[in-house]
C-alpha positions in Angstrom: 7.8 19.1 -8.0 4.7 17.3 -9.2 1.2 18.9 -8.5 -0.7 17.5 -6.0 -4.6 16.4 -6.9 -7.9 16.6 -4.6 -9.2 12.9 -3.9 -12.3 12.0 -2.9 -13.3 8.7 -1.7 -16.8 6.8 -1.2 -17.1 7.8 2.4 -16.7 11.3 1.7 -12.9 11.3 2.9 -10.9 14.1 0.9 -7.3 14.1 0.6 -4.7 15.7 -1.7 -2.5 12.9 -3.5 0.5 13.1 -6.0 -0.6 9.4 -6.8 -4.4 8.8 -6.7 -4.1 5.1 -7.7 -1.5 4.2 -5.0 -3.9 6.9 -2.5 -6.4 4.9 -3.5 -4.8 1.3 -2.3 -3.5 2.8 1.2 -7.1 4.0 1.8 -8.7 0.7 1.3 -5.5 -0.9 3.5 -6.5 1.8 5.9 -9.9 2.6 6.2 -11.8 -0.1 4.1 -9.8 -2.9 5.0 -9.2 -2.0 8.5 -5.3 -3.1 8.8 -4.9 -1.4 11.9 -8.2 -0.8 13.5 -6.6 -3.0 16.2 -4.6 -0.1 17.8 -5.9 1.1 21.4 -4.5 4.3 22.6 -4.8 6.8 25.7 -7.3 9.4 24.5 -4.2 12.3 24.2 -1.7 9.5 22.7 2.2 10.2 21.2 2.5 9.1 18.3 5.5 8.7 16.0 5.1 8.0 12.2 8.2 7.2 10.9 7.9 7.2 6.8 4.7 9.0 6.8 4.3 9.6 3.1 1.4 12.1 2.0 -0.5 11.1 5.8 -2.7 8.6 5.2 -1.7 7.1 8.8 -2.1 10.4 10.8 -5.1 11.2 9.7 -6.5 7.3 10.7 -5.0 8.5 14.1 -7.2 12.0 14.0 -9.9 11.3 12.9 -10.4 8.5 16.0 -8.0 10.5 18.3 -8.8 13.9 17.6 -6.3 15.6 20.3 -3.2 12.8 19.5 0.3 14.4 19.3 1.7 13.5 16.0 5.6 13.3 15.4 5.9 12.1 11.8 8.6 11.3 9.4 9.0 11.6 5.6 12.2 12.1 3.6 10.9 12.6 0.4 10.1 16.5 0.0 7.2 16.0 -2.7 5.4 13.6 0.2 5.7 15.9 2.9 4.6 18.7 1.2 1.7 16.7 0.5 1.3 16.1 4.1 1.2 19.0 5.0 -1.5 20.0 2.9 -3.5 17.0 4.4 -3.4 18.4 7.4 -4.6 21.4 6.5 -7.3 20.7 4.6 -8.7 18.8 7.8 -7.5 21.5 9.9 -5.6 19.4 12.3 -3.2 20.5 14.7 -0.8 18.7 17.4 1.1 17.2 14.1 4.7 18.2 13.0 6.4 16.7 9.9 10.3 16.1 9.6 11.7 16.2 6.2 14.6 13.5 7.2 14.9 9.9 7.1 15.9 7.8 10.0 18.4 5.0 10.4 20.8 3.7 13.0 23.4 6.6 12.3 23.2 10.0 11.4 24.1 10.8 8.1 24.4 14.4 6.2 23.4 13.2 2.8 22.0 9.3 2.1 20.8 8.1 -1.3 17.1 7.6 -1.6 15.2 6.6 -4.5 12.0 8.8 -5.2 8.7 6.9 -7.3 6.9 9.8 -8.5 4.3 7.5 -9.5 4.6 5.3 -6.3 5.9 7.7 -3.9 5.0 5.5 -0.9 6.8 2.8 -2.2 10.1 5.4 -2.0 13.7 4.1 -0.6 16.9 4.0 0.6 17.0 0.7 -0.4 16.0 0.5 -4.3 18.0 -3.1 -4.9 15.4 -4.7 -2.3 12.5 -3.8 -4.6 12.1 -6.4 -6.9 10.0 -8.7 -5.3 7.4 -5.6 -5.2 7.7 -4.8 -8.8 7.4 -8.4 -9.7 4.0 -8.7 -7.5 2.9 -5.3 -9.8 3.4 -7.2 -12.9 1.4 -9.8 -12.2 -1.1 -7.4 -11.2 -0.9 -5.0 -14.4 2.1 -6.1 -16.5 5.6 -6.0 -16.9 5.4 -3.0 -18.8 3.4 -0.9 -16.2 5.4 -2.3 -13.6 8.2 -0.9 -14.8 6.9 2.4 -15.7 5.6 3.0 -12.0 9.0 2.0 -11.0 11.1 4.5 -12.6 12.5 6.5 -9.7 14.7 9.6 -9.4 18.0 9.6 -7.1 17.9 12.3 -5.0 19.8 12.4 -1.4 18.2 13.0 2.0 19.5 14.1 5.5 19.2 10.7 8.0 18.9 11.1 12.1 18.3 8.4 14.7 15.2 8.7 16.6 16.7 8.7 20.0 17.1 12.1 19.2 13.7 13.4 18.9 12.9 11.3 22.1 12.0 12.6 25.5 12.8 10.7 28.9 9.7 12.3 30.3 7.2 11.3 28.2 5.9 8.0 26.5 5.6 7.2 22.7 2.2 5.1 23.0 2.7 3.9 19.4 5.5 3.9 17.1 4.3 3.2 13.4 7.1 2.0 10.8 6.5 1.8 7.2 9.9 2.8 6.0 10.1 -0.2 2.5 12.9 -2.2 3.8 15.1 0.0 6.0 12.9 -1.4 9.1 15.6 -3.0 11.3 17.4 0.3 10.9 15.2 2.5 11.9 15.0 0.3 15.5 18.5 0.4 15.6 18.6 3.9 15.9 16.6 4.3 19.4 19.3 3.5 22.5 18.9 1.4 25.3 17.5 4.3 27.6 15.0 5.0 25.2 12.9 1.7 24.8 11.6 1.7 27.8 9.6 4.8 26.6 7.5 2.8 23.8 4.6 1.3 24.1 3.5 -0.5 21.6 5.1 -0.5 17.8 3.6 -1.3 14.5 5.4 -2.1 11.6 5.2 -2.5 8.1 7.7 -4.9 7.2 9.2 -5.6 3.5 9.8 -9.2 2.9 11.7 -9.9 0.0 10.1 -13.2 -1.0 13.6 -14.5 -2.2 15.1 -13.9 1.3 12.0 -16.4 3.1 11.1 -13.9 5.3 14.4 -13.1 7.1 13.9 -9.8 7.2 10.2 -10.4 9.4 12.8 -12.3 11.6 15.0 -9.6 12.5 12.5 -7.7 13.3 10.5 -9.7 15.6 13.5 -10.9 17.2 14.9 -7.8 17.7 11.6 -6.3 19.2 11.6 -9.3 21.6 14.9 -8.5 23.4 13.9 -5.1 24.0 11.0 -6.4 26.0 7.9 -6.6 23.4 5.8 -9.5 22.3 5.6 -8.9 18.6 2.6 -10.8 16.4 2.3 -11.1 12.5 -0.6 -10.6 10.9 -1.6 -12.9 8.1 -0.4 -12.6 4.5 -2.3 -10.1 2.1 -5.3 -12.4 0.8 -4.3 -11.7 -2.6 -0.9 -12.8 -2.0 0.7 -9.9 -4.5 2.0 -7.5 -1.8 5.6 -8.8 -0.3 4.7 -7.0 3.1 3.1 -8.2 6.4 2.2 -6.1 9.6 4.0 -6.6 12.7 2.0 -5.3 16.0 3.7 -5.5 19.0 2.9 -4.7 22.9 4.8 -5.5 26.5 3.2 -8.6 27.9 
């Protein structure tokens, strides 16, 4: 296991990161940016990060929602162990980390793909990622590209969320960044259990070979369980293949 390194950033924002040039990037997507300073929530809001990496995203939520109950997700043991030393550094409570992926069936032992270099960019879909490795190359070179890319197989346990859901008590948001296994991730809550969320953001992987089916499947599947599902605009340097989907009940 790789050792994790202190990060500091302009603001004053510590955080411990196995990757500080990919930290780095989610910070400014994050904080400097503001990608999801749109998010309104109760003041004691449930909220479920599912591919959570190191924690970047729960300690967004925190730090403006300081007595938020966290219920996040990372597969990848390196990444959680890295969030959980995030939140202790900050000395946050009300957060719990699961070491599993989720999908629309349970599964004892999936394949996932590890970056060690790139661990947020990890996967149970490595074949979908060359659109992301091309937008690196253009960005650094072939050569780099393929060096952050070099991944390590290892296998992860996979559960569907309706099982970590509660009839009596309301997710107010449910944040999905899980690099292409989106659609499956929604396909594991049941019919019962929609009802229960709020609002949903997404990260969404769009291969840019498949014209953006994949943002399509999302957004249409989000609309028959009741939400209204908007898509922010394309990364203004148009390298990242992703786009943000936010999505409320009318």
């Amino acid at each position: 296991m790789s050792a994790s390194k202190l990060v500091e950033f302009d603001d004053g924002l510590k955080v411990f990161a196995s990757s500080s040039m990919e930290t780095r990037f989610i910070y400014d997507e994050i904080f400097r940016l503001g990608c999801y300073d749109g998010i309104r929530l109760p003041q004691r809001p449930l909220v479920i990060d599912v591919g959570a990496n190191i924690g970047m995203f729960a300690l967004f939520v925190k730090l403006r929602y300081p007595d938020a109950e966290i219920l996040a997700f990372e597969p990848a043991p390196e990444s959680a162990s890295v969030f959980r030393q995030n939140m202790d550094l900050h000395g946050l409570d009300g957060v719990q980390v699961a070491e599993i992926a989720l999908g629309s069936c349970q599964e004892h032992s999936a394949p996932f793909t590890y970056y060690p270099a790139i661990p947020g960019n990890s996967t149970r879909y490595p074949g979908q990622k060359g659109a992301a490795k091309a937008a690196l190359s253009k960005i650094y070179s072939a050569r780099v590209a393929e060096r952050l890319y070099k991944g390590r197989d290892i296998t992860v346990p996979v559960e569907r969320l309706s099982g970590f859901l509660s009839a009596d008590r309301a997710v107010d948001l449910l944040m999905i960044d899980v690099e292409g296994g989106e659609v499956d991730v929604l396909r594991g809550i049941d019919p019962e259990h929609w009802p229960l969320i709020r609002q949903a953001v997404i990260k969404v992987a769009v291969k840019l070979e498949d014209d953006g089916g994949r943002l399509d499947s999302v957004c249409g599947l989000l609309r028959t369980r009741g939400f209204d599902p908007s898509v922010g605009p394309e990364p203004e340097d148009g390298a990242a293949p992703t786009r943000i989907v936010h999505a409320t009940r009318p």
